[in-house]
C-alpha positions in Angstrom: -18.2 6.9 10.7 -18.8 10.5 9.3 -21.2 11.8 11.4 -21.8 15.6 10.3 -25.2 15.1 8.8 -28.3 12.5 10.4 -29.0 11.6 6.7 -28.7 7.8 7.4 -28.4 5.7 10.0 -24.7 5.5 9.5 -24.8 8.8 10.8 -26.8 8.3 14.1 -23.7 8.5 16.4 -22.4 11.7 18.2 -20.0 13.2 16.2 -17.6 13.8 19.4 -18.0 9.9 20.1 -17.4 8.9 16.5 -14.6 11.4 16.6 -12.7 10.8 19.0 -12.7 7.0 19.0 -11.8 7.4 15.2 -8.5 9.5 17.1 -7.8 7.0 19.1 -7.8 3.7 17.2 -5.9 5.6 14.3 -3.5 6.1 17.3 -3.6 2.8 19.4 -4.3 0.1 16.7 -1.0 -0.1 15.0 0.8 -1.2 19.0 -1.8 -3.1 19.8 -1.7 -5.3 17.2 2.3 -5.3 17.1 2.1 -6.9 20.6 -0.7 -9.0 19.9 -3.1 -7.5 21.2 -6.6 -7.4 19.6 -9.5 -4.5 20.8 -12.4 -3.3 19.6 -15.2 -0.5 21.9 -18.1 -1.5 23.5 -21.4 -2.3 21.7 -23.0 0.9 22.8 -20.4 3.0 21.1 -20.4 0.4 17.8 -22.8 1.2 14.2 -24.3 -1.4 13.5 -23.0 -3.8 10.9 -26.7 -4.1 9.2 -26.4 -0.6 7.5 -24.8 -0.5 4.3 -21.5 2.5 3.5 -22.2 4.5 1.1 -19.1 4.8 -1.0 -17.3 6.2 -3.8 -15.0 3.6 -5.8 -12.1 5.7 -8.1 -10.8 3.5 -10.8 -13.4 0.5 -11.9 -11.3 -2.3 -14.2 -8.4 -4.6 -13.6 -6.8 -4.0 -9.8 -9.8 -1.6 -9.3 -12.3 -4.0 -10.5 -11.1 -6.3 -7.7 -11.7 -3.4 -5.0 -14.9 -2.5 -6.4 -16.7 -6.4 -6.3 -14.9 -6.2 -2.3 -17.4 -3.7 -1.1 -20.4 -4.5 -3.7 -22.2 -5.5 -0.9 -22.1 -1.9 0.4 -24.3 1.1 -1.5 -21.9 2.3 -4.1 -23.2 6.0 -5.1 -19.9 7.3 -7.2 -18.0 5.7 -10.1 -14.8 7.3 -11.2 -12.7 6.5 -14.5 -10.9 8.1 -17.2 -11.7 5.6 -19.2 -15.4 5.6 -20.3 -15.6 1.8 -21.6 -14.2 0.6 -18.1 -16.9 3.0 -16.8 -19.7 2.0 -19.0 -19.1 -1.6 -17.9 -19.2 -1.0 -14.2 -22.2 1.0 -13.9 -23.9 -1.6 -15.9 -24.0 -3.2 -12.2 -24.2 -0.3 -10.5 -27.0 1.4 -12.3 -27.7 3.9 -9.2 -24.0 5.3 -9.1 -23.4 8.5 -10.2 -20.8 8.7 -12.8 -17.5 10.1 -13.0 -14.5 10.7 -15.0 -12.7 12.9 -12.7 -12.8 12.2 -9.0 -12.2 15.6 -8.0 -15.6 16.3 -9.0 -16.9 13.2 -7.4 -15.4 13.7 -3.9 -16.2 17.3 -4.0 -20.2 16.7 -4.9 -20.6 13.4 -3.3 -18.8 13.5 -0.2 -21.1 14.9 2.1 -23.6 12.1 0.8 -20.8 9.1 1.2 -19.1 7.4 4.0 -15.7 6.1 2.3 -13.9 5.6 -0.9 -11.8 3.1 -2.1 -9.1 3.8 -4.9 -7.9 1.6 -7.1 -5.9 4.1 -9.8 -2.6 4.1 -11.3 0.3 5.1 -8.8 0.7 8.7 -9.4 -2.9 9.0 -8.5 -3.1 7.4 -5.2 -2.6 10.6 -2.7 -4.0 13.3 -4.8 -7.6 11.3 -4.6 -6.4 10.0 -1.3 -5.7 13.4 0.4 -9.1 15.0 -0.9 -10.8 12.0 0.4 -9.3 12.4 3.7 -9.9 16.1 4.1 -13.3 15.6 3.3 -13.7 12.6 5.9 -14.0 9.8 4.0 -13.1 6.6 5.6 -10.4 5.6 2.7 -9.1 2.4 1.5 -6.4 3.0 -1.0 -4.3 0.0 -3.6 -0.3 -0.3 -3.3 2.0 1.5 -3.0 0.0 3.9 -1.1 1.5 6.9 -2.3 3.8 7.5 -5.4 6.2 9.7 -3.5 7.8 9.3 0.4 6.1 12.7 1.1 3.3 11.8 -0.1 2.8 8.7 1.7 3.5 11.0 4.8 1.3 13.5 4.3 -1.2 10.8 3.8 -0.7 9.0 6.8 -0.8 12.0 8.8 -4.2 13.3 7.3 -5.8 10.3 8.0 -4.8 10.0 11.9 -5.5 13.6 12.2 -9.2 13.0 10.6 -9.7 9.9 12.6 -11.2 7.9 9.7 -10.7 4.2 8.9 -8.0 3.2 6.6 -6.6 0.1 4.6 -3.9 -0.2 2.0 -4.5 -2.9 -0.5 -2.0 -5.6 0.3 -4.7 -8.2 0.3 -2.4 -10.9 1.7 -1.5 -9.9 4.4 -5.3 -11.4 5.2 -4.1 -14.4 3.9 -3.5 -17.5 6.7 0.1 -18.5 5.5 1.4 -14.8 6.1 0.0 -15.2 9.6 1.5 -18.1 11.1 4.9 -17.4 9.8 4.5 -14.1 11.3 3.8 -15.8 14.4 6.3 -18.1 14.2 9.3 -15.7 13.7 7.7 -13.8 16.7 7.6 -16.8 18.9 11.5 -17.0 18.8 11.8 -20.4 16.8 14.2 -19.2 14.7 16.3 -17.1 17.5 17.8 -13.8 16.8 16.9 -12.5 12.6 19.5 -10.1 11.8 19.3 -11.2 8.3 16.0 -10.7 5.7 16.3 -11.6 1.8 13.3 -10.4 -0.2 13.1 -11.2 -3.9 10.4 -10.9 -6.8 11.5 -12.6 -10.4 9.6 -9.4 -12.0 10.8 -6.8 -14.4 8.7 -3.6 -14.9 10.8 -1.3 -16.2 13.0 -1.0 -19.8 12.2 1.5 -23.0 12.4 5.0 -24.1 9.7 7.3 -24.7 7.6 6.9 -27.5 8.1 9.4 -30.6 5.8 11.2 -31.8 2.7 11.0 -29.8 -1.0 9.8 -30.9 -4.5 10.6 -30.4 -5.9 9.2 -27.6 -9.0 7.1 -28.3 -12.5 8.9 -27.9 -13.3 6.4 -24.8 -9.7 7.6 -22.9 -9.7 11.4 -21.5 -5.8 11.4 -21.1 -5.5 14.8 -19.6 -7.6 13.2 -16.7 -5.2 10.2 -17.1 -1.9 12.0 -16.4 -3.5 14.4 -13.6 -0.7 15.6 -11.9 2.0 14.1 -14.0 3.7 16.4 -16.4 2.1 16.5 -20.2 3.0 14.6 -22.3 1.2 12.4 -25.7 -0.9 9.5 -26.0 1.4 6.5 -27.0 -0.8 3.5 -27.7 -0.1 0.4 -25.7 2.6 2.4 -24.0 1.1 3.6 -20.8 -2.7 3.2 -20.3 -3.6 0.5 -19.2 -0.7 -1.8 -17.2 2.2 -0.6 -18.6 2.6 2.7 -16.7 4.4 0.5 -13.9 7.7 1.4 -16.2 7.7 5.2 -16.0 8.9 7.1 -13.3 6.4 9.2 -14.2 3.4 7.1 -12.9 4.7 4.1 -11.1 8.0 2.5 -9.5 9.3 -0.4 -11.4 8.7 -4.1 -9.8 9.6 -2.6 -6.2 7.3 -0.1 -6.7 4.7 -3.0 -7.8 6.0 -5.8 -5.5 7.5 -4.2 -2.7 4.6 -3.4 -0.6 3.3 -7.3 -1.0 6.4 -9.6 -0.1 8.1 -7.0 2.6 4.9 -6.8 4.4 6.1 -10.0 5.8 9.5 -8.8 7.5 7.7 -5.5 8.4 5.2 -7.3 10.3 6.6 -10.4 11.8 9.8 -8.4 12.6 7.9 -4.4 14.0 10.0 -3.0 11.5 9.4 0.8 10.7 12.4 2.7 9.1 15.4 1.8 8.1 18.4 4.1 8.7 20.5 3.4 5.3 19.3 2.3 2.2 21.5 1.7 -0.8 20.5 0.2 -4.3 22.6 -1.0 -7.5 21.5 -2.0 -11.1 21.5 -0.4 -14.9 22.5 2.8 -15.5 19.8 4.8 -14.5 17.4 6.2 -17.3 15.6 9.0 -16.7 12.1 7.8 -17.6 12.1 4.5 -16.7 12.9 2.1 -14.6 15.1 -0.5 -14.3 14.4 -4.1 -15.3 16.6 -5.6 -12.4 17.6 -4.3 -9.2 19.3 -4.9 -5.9 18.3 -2.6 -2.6 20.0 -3.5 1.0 18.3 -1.5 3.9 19.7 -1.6 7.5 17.5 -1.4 10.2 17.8 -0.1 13.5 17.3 -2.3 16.9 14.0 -2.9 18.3 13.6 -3.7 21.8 14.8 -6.8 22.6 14.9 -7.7 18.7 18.2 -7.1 17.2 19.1 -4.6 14.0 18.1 -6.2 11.0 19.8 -6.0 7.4 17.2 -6.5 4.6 17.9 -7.1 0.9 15.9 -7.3 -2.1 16.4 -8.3 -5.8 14.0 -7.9 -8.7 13.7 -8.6 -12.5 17.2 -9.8 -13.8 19.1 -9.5 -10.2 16.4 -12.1 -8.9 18.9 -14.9 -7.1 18.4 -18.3 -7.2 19.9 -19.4 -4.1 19.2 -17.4 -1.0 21.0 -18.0 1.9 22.8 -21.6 1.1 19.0 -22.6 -0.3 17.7 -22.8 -3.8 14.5 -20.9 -4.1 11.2 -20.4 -6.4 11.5 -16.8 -8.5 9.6 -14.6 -5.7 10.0 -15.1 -1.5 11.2 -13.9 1.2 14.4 -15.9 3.4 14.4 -15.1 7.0 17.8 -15.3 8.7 18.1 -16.6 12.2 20.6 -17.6 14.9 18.4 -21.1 15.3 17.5 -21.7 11.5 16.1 -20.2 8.3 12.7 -20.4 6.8 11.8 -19.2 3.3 7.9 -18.1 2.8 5.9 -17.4 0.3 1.8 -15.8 -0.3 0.9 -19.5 0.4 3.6 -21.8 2.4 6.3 -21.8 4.2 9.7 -23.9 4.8 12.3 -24.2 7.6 15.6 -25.0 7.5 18.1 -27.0 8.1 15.1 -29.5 7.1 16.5 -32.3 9.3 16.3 -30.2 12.4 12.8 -29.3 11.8 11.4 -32.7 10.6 9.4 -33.0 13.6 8.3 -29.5 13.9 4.9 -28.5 15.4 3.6 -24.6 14.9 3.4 -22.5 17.9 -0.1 -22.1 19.0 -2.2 -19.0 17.0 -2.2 -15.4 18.6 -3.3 -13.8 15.3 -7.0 -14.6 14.6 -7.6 -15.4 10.8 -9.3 -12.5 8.5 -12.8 -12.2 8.1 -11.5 -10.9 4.5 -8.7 -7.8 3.3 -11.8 -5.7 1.9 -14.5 -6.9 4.8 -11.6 -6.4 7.6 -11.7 -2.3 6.4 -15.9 -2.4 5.9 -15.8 -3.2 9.6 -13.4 -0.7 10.5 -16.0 1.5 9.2 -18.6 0.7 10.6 -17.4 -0.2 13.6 -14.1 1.6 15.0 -12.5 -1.8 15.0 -8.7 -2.0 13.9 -7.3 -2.7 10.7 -4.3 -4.5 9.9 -2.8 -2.3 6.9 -3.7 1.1 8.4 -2.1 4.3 6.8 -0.2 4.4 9.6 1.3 0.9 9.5 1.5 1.2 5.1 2.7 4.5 5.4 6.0 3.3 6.7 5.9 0.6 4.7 5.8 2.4 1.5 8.3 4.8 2.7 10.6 2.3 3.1 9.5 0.7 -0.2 10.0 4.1 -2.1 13.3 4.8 -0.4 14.8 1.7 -2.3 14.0 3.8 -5.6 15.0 7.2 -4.1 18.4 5.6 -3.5 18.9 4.1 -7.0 17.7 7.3 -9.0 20.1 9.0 -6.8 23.1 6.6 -7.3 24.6 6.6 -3.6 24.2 5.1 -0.3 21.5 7.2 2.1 21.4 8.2 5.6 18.4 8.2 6.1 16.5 10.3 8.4 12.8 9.3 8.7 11.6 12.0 11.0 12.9 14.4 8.5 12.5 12.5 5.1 15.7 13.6 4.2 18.5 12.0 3.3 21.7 13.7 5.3 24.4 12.7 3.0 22.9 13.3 0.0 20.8 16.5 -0.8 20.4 15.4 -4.6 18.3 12.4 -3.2 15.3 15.5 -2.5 14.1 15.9 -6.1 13.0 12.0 -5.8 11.5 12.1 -2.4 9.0 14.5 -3.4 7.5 15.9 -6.7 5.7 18.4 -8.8 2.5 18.8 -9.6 0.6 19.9 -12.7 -1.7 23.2 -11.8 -5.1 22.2 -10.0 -3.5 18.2 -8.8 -2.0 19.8 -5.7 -2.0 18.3 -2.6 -4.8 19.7 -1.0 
């Protein structure tokens, strides 16, 4: 907990104790839990689960509407949104909240009163509320992708571990039960040796040119507030705000950008993936404003340990397969590859093959406890130093490796990639896509 000012009992603990074992579950929680192993401090050293956060919510309708009923039960003080009807209609629950249009001046009056924040904005928006959050520290729980940018998803994850706060990105199954026992059956060795990972999503987010010539924006929609740090550009009605942003490069990533951080959650966990070392993407001919409505990405990753290097591929929109591996599949998934067998998985089953061999197969007993819930999971972490499963550290490399898939498309070659750098050594052209520019006053702070 933030523990500069004895306002509330939130704020009871020594600041050097909360400090410090902020530091260290930021830096311990992420192994831990990749060998199974599940810790949280003594009592004496815990907050007490009674007292309510107070927290700021950025973005209030649609995903964000979602975030903000999974901490309802906590003391909301701030509302954020660009959008004064989506506003109007949350803080007709929320009637104590302060109210905001842009969260730069919510996090900069609020945050000494609030604990944490959750944002729930468009893409582009993520680590420029994220990072100001962070700096002022604010326990943060952020949607996917985390960050719109592989810089910024590294700044990001670096703020928070230095700040010690609690962190969660919103890839709400990964609390789900199916995700967790074929996590921990992959892990327990039944299908032998994965060098192999197909990942597919039969979405299309991308397509179109710009609009010509721009609109008003409607009284209710303060679009300069909208595109923050994204260059100007006009109002198109029905073209960006709200959903369809997800096809400009400008504010989102296409269906990978959407998807990407949901269905290879599962390889990333079940396999302790991290980085990849090459990443190389085909599709359309790439358009400068938006993305493509099918694409194709193969990463190669490196050994770990005793598990072996893994090549992961995955399709979206028009390049979806329909047979993975020798198996017809469903339009979304993910096929896992293995020396003993295959087994295709989904956000709520699972299915081995050869199916004869498996007919009599019995799960291997659980080592991953089931989630008290994605939102309630983070809450805890907040009040209580305990570990969460989608940690900026853990969903910064996954987004990183998300992100790359688009670096390497935009860029139109194969990438050697070189995580500790974020550069790609083969291809300098790649740098324009790995980070960005920002519009005077949306800095990174």
């Amino acid at each position: 907990m933030k523990s500069s000012k004895p306002q509330t009992p939130l704020r009871d603990a020594s600041r050097n104790t909360a400090a410090n074992r902020r530091r260290f579950l930021q830096t311990t929680s992420a192994g831990l839990l990749a060998a199974g192993v599940w810790s949280e401090l003594p009592a004496a050293e815990s907050t007490s689960a009674n007292n309510k956060l107070k927290v700021l919510c950025v973005g209030t309708a649609n995903r964000a509407a979602a975030d903000v009923d999974g901490v309802k039960g906590e003391d909301i003080i701030g509302l954020c949104d660009v959008d004064k009807n989506y506003l109007d209609r949350a803080a007709a629950s929320f009637k104590s909240a302060k109210l905001y249009a842009d969260y730069r001046e919510m996090i900069a009056n609020e945050a000494d009163k609030a604990d944490a924040i959750v944002i729930g904005t468009t893409d582009h928006h993520h680590a420029t509320a994220a990072i100001r959050a962070i700096n002022a520290g604010l326990h943060c729980y952020c949607e996917k992708p985390l960050t719109h940018t592989i810089h910024e998803a590294r700044v990001i994850a670096e703020a928070a571990k230095a700040k010690g706060v609690a962190t969660q990105m919103g890839t709400q199954i990964h609390a789900q039960p199916n995700y967790r026992r074929v996590v921990e059956i992959v892990q327990a060795g039944v299908l032998g040796d994965i060098k192999e990972v197909h990942v597919w999503v039969g979405k299309g987010w991308g397509g179109g040119e710009l609009p010509e010539p721009g609109q008003q924006p409607p009284a209710n929609l303060n679009w300069d507030l909208w595109l923050g740090g994204a260059p100007e550009r006009p109002y198109a009605a029905g073209r960006y705000h709200p959903a369809q942003w997800r096809r400009w490069w400008a504010f989102g990533g296409g269906t990978l950008g959407d998807m990407g951080c949901h269905f290879m959650d599962l390889p990333f966990w079940a396999l302790n993936l991290r980085h990849p070392t090459s990443c190389e993407a085909e599709g359309p001919e790439v358009h400068p404003e938006t993305c493509p409505l099918g694409m194709k990405v193969n990463y190669k990753f490196p050994a770990r340990g005793e598990m072996p290097a893994v090549n992961l591929t995955w399709y979206d929109g028009n390049m979806t397969p329909k047979e993975v591996a020798g198996e017809r599949v469903p339009g979304s998934g993910v096929m896992f590859v293995g020396s003993n067998g295959k087994m295709f998985a989904n956000y709520s089953n699972y299915k081995l093959f050869p199916q004869d061999k498996y007919s009599d197969f019995t799960p291997p007993p659980k080592t991953i406890p089931d989630s008290i819930g994605h939102h309630a999971e983070w809450i805890k972490a907040c009040k209580e130093g305990s570990p969460t499963l989608c940690n900026f550290d853990y969903s910064g490399a996954l987004t990183e490796t998300v992100l790359l898939g688009n670096v390497a498309f935009r860029a139109g070659k194969q990438l050697d990639w070189d995580a500790a750098a974020l550069k790609a050594t083969n291809c300098p052209e790649a740098d324009q896509y790995i980070t960005k520019e920002y519009r005077k006053g949306w800095e990174l702070a």
